[in-house]
C-alpha positions, 0 to 999 in steps of 0.5 A: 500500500506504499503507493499510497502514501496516505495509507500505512499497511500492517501485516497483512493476513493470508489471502481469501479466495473469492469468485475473483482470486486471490483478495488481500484485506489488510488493515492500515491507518490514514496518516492524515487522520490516524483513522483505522480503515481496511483496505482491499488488495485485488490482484486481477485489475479488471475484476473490481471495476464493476464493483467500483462501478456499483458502488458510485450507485450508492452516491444516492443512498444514505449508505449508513442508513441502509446498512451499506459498507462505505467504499472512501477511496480507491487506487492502483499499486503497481498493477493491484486494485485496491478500495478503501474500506471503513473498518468494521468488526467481523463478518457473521461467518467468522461470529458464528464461527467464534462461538462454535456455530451455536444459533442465535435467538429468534429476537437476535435473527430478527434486528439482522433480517430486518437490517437486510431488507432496508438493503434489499430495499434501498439495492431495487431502488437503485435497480441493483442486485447484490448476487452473493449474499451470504454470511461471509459478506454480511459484517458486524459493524461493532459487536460489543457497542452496537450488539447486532448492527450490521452492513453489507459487503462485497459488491464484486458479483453484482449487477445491474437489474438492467444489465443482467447477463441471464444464465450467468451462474452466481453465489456460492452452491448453498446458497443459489437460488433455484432458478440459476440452478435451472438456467431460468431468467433472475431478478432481485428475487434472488437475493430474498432467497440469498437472505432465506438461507442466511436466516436458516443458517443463524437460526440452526447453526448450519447451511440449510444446503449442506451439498456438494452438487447443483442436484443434492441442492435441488432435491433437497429444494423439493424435498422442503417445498415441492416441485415447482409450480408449473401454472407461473412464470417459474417454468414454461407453460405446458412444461412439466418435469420430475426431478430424478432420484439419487440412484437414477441421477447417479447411473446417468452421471456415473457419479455417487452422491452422499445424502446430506442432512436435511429438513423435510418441511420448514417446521423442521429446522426449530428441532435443530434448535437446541436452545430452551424456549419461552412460549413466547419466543416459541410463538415468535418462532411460527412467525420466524418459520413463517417469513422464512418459508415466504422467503424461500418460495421456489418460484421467484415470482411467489417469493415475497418482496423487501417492501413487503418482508418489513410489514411482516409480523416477524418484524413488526411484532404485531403477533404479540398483542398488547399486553401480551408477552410484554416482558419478552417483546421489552426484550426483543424491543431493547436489541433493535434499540442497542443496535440504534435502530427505529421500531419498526 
């Protein structure tokens, strides 16, 4: 980071491997101010130019507000990209990592989902489409100050709505959407699905597509919701298909698959739960369940929108009536609050 003269690098960490190579993400400090910021070395020059490009969208958002990380400057060393990043705590991955994948309350999920969808609702604003969101690209601002405040990371696979290249294969395997598994045209509806899966993965601790193949991650779709539903836009009409079994697949593609575990119903992840539960968070989780399965809708079309998401009760907690719970939905009130957040 010399080239910068601005910016004093410290020992950097090994590199993390991302859908563009090798990314060094070192942690410097701003001669002129003494501020600690984080600063992102690409080695491929081209790859972070539309991330670069996305981010000047953000000029018309309030980033803070939305829940957006903060790119302050951007340079070149030598032939390395680098952007300048405020620096934050840690990503959800390495939290969840850190106390050995044990999942987070119903009441502590909800200040992270709700932060999500005035992201998600702020990106269709400015008609963008994050593409990979996933724990590792949701960060923790300050943990111990702010308890669950968060933004988001990582544009390097966004898009455009207005530029999308259909049929490009984007985000991590378990958490694709099934309409890019299937090669079927995507919109924003795919990171309501991204956000689906994060809020199963803090909920039980573990990815809710535990698979090593695009069919394991279909099957075990369908063996949680169903065959899609050929009546909409999800599939062409007239068109009716059935998904192959494990031994079918496996003499067609000579290739033996390994049974993950799964769920066979949404109900299910809450006895992967083990925590002990209040009646009252043991109702608040059948509202979690019930945003979850909205989210999770295989037909992009049906699957519930942003806007929409913070009307639901999960967020509003309007399934707890007044007087009711009061001393659990006090509690659920203070997290929102320590996060700095309005009621919603």
């Amino acid at each position: 980071v010399k080239a910068n003269k601005t910016h004093k690098p410290e020992p950097p960490p090994r590199p993390t491997l991302n859908g563009f190579g090798h990314v060094w993400v070192v942690q410097c400090k701003n001669l002129g101010s003494d501020k600690k910021l984080a600063v992102m070395i690409v080695y491929q020059y081209s790859s972070r130019l539309k991330e670069l490009a996305i981010l000047k969208e953000f000029t018309e958002l309030d980033e803070a507000k939305n829940n957006l990380v903060k790119c302050g400057d951007h340079f070149v060393m030598k032939r390395d990209f680098c952007l300048v990043f405020e620096l934050l705590d840690k990503s959800l991955c390495d939290f969840m990592k850190k106390r050995c994948y044990l999942s987070l309350r119903v009441a502590e999920i909800r200040v992270v989902t709700q932060q999500m969808l005035v992201t998600l609702n702020a990106l269709k604003h400015i008609g963008v489409i994050h593409c990979d969101i996933k724990p590792d690209n949701i960060t923790l601002v300050n943990h111990t100050a702010l308890s669950f405040k968060i933004q988001l990371s990582d544009f390097g696979l966004a898009q455009k709505v207005s530029k999308i290249i259909q049929g490009t294969k984007v985000q991590a395997l378990g958490y694709r959407a099934p309409e890019l598994f299937l090669g079927f045209p995507y919109n924003e509806a795919i990171d309501m699905w991204f956000l689906g899966c994060v809020m199963a993965y803090l909920y039980t601790g573990k990815h809710l597509y535990q698979t090593g193949s695009e069919y394991e991650s279909i099957r075990l779709m369908v063996t949680l919701f169903g065959n899609p539903d050929v009546n909409l836009d999800f599939t062409t009409p007239g068109m009716f298909w059935k998904l192959k079994t494990q031994s079918g697949h496996s003499s067609f593609t000579a290739r033996i698959h390994k049974s993950a575990e799964t769920f066979t119903r949404p109900e299910d992840l809450d006895t992967h739960c083990k925590q002990e539960k209040s009646k009252a968070e043991t109702e608040d989780v059948q509202a979690f369940i019930g945003l979850l399965k909205s989210s999770l809708q295989l037909n992009p079309v049906g699957r519930i929108k942003p806007a929409d998401a913070l009307g639901h009760d999960f967020i509003t907690l309007k399934h707890f009536p007044d007087g009711k719970f009061t001393d659990y939905v006090k509690s659920s009130t203070s997290i929102i609050q320590n996060c700095r957040l309005e009621k919603p």
